[in-house]
N, C-alpha and C positions, 0 to 999 in steps of 0.2 A: 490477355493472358499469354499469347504466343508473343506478339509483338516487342512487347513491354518488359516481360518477366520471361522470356524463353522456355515458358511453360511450367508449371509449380513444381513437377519432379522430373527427374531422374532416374533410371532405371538402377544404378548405382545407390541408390536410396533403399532400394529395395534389398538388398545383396542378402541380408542376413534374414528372411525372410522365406527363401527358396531353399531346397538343398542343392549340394555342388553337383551330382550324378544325375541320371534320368535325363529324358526328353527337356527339349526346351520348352519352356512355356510362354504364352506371348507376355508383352510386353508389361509388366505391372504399372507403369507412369502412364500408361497409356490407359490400361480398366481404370485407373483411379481418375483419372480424369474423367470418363467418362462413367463415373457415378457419379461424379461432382455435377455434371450437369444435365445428372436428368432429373437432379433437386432443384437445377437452373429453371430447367424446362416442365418438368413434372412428369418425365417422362415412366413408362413401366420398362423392364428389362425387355422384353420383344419389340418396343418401339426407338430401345436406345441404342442396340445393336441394328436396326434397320435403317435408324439414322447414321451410323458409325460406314455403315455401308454406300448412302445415296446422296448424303450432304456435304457439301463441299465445306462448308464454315466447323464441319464437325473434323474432316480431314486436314486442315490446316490447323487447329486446336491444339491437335494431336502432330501434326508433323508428319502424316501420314502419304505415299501413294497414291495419287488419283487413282487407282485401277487396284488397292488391296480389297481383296472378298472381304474383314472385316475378321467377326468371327460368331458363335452360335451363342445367342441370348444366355442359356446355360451358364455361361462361364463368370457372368456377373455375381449369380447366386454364389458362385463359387470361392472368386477373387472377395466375397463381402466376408462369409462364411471364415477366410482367413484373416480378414482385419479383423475379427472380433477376440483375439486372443493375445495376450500377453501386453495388453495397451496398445495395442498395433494401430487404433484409432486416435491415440490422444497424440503418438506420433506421426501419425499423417497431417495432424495440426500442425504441428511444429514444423514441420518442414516447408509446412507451406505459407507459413508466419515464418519463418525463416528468408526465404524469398523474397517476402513484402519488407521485411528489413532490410537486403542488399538492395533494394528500388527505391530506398527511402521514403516506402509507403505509410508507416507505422515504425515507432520507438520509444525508447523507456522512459519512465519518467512524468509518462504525461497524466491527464486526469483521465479516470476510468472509473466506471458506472459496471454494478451487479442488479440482477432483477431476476427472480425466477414465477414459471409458471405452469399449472397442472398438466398433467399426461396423460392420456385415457390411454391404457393398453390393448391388444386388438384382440378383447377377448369380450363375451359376452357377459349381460349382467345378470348375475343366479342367483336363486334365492339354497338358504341350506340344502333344502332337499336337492333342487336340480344341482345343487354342486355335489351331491353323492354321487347321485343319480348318474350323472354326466362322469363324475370320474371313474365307475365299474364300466361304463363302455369305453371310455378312452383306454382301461384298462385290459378292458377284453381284446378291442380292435388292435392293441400290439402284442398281446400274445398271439391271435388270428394269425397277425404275418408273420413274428416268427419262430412261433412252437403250437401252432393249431391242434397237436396230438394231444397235447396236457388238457383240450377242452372238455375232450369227448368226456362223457360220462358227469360231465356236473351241468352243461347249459343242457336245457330242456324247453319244452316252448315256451313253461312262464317266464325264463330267462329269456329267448326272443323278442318276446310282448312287450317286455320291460326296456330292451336294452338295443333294442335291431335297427330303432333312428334314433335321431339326436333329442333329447328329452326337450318337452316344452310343458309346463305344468302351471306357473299362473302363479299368482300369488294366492289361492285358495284353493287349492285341487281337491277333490273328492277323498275320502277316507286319510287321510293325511297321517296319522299315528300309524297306521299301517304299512303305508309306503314307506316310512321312516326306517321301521324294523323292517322291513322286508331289501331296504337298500343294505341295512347296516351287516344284516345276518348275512346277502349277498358278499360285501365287498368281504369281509373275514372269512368267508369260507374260500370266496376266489384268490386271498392273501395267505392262506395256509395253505393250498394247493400249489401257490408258488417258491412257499416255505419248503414245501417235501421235496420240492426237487431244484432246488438250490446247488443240487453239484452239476447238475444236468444242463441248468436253464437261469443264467442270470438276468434278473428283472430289468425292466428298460425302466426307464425317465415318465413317465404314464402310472407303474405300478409302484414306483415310490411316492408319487402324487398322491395315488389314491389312500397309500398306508399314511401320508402325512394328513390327510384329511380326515378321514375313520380316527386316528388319536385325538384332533382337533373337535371333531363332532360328535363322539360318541365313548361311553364307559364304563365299565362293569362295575356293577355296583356288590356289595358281599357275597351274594347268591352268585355271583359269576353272570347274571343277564345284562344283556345288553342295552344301555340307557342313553335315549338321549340328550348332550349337556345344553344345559339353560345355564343365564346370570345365576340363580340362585340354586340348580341342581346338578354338580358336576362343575362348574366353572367353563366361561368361554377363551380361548385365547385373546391375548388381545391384538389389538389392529396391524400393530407391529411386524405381526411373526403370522397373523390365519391368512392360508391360502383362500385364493379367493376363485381360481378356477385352475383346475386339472393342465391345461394345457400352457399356462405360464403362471410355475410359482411364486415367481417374485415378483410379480403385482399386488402392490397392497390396495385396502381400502381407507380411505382417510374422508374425515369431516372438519370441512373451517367454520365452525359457527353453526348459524341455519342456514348461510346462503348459497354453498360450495358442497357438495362431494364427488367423491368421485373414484374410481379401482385403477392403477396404474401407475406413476411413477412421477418425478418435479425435477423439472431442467432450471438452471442454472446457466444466464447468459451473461458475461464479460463482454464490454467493448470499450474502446478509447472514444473522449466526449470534449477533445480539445475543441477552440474554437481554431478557423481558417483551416480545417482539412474535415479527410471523409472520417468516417465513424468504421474501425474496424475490430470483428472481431475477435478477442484475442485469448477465449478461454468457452469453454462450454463442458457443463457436469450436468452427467445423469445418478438420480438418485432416488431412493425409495421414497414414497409417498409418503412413509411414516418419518422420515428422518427430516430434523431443524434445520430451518434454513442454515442458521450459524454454522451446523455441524458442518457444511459444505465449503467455509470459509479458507480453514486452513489449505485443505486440498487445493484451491485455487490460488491462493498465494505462492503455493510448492512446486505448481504447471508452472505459469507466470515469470518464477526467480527462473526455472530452468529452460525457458524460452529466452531469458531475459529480455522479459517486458515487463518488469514492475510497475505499477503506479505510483506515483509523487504522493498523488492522493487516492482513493478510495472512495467512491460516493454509492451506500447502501443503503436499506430502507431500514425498519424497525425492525425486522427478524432475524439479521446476520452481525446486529450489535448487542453487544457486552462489554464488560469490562475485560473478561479474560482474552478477549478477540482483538478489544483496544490497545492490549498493553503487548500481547503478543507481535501485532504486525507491526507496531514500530520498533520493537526489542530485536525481533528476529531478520524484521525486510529493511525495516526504517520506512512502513508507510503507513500515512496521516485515513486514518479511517473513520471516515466519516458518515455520521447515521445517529439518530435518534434514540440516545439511550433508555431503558425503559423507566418508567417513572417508580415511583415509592408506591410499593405496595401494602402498605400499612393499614391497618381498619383505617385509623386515624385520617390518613390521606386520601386515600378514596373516597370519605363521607366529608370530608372539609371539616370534619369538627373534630377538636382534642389537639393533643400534641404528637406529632406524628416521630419519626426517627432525626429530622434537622434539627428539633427543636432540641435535641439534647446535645448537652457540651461532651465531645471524646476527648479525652486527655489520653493521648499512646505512651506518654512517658510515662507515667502514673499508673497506669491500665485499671483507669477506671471510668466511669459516665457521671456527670451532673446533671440532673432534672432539671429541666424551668423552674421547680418552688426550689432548688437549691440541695437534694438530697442525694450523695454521693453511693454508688452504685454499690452491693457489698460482694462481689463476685465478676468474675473476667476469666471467658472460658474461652477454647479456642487456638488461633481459628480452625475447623469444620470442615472435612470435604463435603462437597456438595453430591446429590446423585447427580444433576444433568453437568455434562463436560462443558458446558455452556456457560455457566453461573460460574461467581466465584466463593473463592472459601469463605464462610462468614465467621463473625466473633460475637461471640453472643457473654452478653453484661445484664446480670441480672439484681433486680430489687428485692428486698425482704419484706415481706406480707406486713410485719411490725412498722414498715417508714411509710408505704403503699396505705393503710387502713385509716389514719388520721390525717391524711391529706386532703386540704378542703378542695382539691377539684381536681378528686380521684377520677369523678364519675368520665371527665376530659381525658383520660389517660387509660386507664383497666376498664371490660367489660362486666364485671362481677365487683360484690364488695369483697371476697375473698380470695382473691389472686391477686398478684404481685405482677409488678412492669417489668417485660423483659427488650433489651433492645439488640436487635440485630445490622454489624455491618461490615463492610471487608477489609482486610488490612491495609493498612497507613496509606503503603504507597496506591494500591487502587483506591482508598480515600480521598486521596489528595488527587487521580485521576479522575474521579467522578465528579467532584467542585468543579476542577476547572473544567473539565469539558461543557459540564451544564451550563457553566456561568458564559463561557466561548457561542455554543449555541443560541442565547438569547440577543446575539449583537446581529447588527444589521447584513457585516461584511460574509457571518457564515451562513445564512441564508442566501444571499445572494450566490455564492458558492454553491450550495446547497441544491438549489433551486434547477440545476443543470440534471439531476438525477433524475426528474422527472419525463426526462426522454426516452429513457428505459422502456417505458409504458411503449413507446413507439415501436421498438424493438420486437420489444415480447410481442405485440400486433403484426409486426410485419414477419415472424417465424412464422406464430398459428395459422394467421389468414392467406397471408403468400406463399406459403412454402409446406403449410397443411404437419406443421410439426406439433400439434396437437394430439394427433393421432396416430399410433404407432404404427406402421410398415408392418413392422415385423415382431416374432412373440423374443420375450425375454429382455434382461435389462442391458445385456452385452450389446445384443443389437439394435435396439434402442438409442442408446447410445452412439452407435453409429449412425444412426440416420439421423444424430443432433448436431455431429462433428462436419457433417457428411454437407447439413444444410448451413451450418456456419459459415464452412466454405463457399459455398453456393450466393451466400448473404455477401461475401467479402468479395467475389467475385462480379456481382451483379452493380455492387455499388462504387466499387473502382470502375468499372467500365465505363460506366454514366457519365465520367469526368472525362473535362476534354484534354487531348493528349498535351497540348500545352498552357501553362499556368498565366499567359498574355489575358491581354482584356478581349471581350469577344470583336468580332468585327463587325461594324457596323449596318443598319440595313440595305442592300443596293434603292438606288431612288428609282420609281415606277415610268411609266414611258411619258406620261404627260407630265410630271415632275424634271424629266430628262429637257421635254419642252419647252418647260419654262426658264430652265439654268441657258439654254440654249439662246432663247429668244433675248435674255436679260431680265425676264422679269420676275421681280422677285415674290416669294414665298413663306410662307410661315414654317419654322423646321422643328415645330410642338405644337398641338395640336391644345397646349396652354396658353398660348397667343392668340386666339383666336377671338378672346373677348376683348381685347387691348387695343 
């Protein structure tokens, strides 16, 4: 990194960052470095300023004084605390992907691989209750520190009892409906105490938590009492939008299946996947737990142009392709994305039996559909936005009950005898992209293409396991997010280094003393140890 690249920043990088007045502050090329590698190392903020202080390989890094005091752990929290606003962290990428472009580390064009994977947030796992429960104290303990006078006269000891440690209740606690209302009635009275004095005492980040969960968990029913909501009494939020703990709200909860869940947030890693060089990374997105992979797509294509590092090609899995994703990144980057489009979801097609949506002829000139027995569609509606931004518009061509009912092999096509076939597909031109890309995918040469994507896997392993980005550092998705940006670089760092400083072939073994012997004496030797049966 010093060597090679005369270190990934600049202090001139940072200019707009500071303000022009006030004290100097140290170095900013210098804290960023020295987060970058305590992702290297694993190190904690009091271990990486004690390094910055006694380690010689840390001071040459850095460019540093033998003999600088360093400076106070503090400042790390502080220097992070400022990347996390205004994108501050996606441009610490760029700069430092900027760099690996002047070294001719990394460049446009080449093949690059996406993969994303879970995030546990560093919050605890609650059940309903202990998520009330927990947020009247979270809410209490900041009004504690800073308007403790607003308490007097509402805690009392049942409020202690309840609320004076961190809740732990089980998945079965004793009197349960009770606790519920006694949470509920709690947090709204402690919310309209902080209602009254609203000109006096504005609410912290704790006491909007706990009003977003009281609306999320609970609801007056016409009598004005307060009810707790179920699926069927009250309505629950859904996974998208429910808090899931007081102390960071934008952790969602999300379920893949039966075999996945999890409360926290899904990174999104980029890297180039050429053959003959290192693998670097060149994009990293943090995102909510509830949000599609796809949805993450565009955003990465829009980092990428303005790093300029696009890829030639695009190698994803099944969740960040569509057609509107397909037709986008070559219209708008000109790149070849590539991923397994999703199949036909048709009864039809899912159960292998009947005529599914290929089996029918589309005529766009005509705007209309032919069946297999030959009955011309009597309706062409469309095309349809879709709800997910993912999908595309569809065109929906429908049959009349009159051509549908005497068809001898209705029962292949309609699930009733009195409903009509209706077919659903997308306009022409994504028509004609969904053929061919299908018909592209079943040839030998884009598998083999294809097949490179599968190293991703390796990746996403070597973040969680190596570098422990599984687990968030720190609460919230800003900061999160830095500690993804933070290890990426860490990632790009670790594995340029690995490589030897020149691209020659390595140099051979030196020969051993009794090897020296024998060249000496003349006589000779075997110089593979595959000679030895010959």
């Amino acid at each position: 990194m010093r060597d090679r690249l005369d270190g990934l920043w600049h202090d001139e990088d940072f200019a707009g960052w500071y303000p022009r007045d006030g004290r100097p502050g140290l170095s900013p090329a210098q804290l960023a470095t020295v987060c970058v590698l305590q992702f290297v190392l694993g190190l904690s903020d009091r271990q990486a300023a004690e390094a910055v202080r006694c380690r010689i390989d840390f001071k040459y890094a850095m460019a540093m004084e033998l003999d600088d005091p360093g400076f106070h752990h503090s400042v790390l929290a502080d220097f992070r605390e400022r990347l996390t606003r205004d994108d501050r962290a996606d441009r610490l990428l760029d700069l430092a992907l900027a760099r690996l472009q002047e070294a001719g580390l990394v460049r446009e064009r080449t093949t690059q691989r996406t993969d994303s994977t879970h995030v546990l947030a560093a919050v605890r796992d609650l059940t309903r209750l202990e998520l009330v429960t927990e947020a009247v104290r979270a809410a209490l303990e900041e009004v504690a520190r800073t308007a403790g006078h607003l308490l007097v006269g509402l805690v009392d000891e049942d409020w202690g009892r309840r609320y004076g440690r961190p809740v732990r209740l089980g998945k079965n606690p004793t009197r349960p409906k009770t606790r519920i209302l006694a949470a509920g009635d709690d947090a709204c009275r402690l919310l309209e105490l902080l209602h009254q004095h609203g000109t006096g005492y504005r609410p912290g980040p704790q006491a909007e938590a706990l009003r977003q969960i009281v609306v999320q968990n609970y609801y007056r029913d016409a009598a004005g009492r307060l009810r707790w909501r179920t699926a069927d009494d009250g309505g629950l939020p859904p996974s998208s939008s429910a808090v899931v703990s007081p102390y960071d709200t934008m952790a969602r909860y999300v379920r893949h299946g039966h075999i996945i869940s999890w409360k926290g947030f899904a990174a999104h890693v980029t890297e180039t996947c050429a053959s003959g060089g290192v693998n670097v990374i060149t994009d990293v997105a943090t995102t909510s737990a509830a949000t599609n992979d796809g949805q993450a797509l565009p955003g990465i294509h829009a980092r990428l142009a303005r790093r300029g590092l696009l890829p030639a090609e695009h190698l994803v899995d099944g969740g960040y392709t569509s057609l509107v994703h397909l037709e986008r990144a070559q219209r708008e980057h000109q790149i070849t994305l590539s991923g397994p489009l999703p199949g036909n979801l048709t009864r039809q097609h899912r159960r292998n039996d009947g005529f599914d949506r290929d089996d029918f002829h589309i005529d766009f000139d005509r705007r209309q559909v032919t069946c297999p027995q030959g009955q011309v569609s009597a309706g062409w509606h469309g095309p349809y936005p879709t709800s997910s931004p993912t999908a595309a518009p569809l065109i929906v061509a429908r049959f009349t009950k009159s051509q549908c009912r005497p068809c001898p092999v209705r029962t292949r096509c309609t699930a009733t005898a009195d409903s009509a076939r209706t077919v659903g597909f997308p306009p022409r031109e994504l028509r004609d992209l969904q053929l061919r890309v299908r018909a592209e995918q079943q040839t030998p040469d884009w598998k083999a293409r294809y097949a490179v994507r599968s190293g991703a896997e390796g990746t996403i392993n070597e973040f969680a396991h190596g570098h422990g980005m599984r687990h968030c550092r720190y609460r919230g998705q800003p900061k999160a997010h830095l500690q993804h940006v933070l290890t990426a670089i860490a990632v790009n760092i670790e594995r340029l280094s690995s490589q030897p400083a020149t691209e020659g072939p390595s140099s051979p073994r030196p020969p051993t003393a009794f090897q020296t012997f024998l060249d000496q004496h003349g006589i000779p030797r075997s110089k593979s140890w595959r000679t030895l049966g010959s």
